[in-house]
C-alpha positions in Angstrom: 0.0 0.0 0.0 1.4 3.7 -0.7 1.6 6.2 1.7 -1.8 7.8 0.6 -3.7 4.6 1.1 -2.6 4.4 4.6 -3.5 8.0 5.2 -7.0 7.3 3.6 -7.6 4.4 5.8 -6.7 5.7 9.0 -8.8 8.6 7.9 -11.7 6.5 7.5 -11.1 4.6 10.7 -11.4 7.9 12.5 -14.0 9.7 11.1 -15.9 6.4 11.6 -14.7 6.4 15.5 -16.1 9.9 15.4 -19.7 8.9 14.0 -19.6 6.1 16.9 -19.2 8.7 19.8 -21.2 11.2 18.0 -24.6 8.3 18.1 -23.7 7.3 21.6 -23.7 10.7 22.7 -26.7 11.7 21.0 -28.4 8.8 22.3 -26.7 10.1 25.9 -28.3 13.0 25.9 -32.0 11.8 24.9 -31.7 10.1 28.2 -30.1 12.9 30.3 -33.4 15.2 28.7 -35.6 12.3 29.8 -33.8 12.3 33.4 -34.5 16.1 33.8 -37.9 15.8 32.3 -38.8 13.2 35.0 -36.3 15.0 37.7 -38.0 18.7 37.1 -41.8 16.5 36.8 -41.0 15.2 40.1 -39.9 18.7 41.8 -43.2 20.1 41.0 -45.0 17.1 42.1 -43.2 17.6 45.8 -43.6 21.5 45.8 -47.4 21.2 45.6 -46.5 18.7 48.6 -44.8 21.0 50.3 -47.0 23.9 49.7 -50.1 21.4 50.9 -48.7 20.7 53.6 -47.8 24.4 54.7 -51.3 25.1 54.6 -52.3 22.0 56.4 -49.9 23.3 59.1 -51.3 26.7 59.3 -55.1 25.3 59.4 -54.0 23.1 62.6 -52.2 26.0 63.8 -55.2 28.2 63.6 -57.5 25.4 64.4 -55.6 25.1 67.7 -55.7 29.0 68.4 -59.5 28.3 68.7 -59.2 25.6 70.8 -58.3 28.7 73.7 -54.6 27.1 74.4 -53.3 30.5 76.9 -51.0 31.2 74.8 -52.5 32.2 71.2 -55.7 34.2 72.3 -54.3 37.2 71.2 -53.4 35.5 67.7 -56.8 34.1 67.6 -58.2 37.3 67.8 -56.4 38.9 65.3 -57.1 36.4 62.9 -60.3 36.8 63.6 -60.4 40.8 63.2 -59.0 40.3 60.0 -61.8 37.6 59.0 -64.5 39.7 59.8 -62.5 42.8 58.2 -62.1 40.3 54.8 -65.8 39.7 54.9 -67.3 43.7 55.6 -65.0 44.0 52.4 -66.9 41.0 50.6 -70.3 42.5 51.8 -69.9 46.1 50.8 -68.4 44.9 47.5 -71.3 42.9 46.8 -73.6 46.4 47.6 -71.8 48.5 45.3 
């Protein structure tokens, strides 16, 4: 074989490595886009969670202001004030 043969062939060999890595990479980052796809799906799915769950914690925290422990009568009745401040708003909007 002549010089240029050689070249050619170990050319070819290359760019054909190259093609390799470039489908296994392609076919690396389909399944890294899946993986954040699921990853980011999953996030949202636990910050609704989370965010449930903060208002379940302020409902029992309200909910045991009312019950009269000592130490949350003065919360309890500025939540309250502010119910009844939210609903003369409701009614007078409703008059208008």
């Amino acid at each position: 074989m002549s010089k240029i043969e050689l070249i050619v062939n170990s050319l070819e060999q290359k760019v054909q490595h190259v093609l390799r890595e470039l489908t296994e990479l392609k076919k690396d980052n389909l399944f890294l886009k899946d993986e954040l796809i699921r990853a980011n799906d999953l996030n949202s799915k636990q910050l609704l969670a989370l965010q449930q769950k903060e208002d379940d914690f302020k409902t029992l925290k309200f909910a045991n202001s009312i019950l009269g422990s000592d130490e949350s009568k003065r919360e309890t009745k500025l939540k309250i004030n502010t119910l009844i401040k939210e609903i003369d708003d409701c009614i007078s909007k409703l008059s208008d």
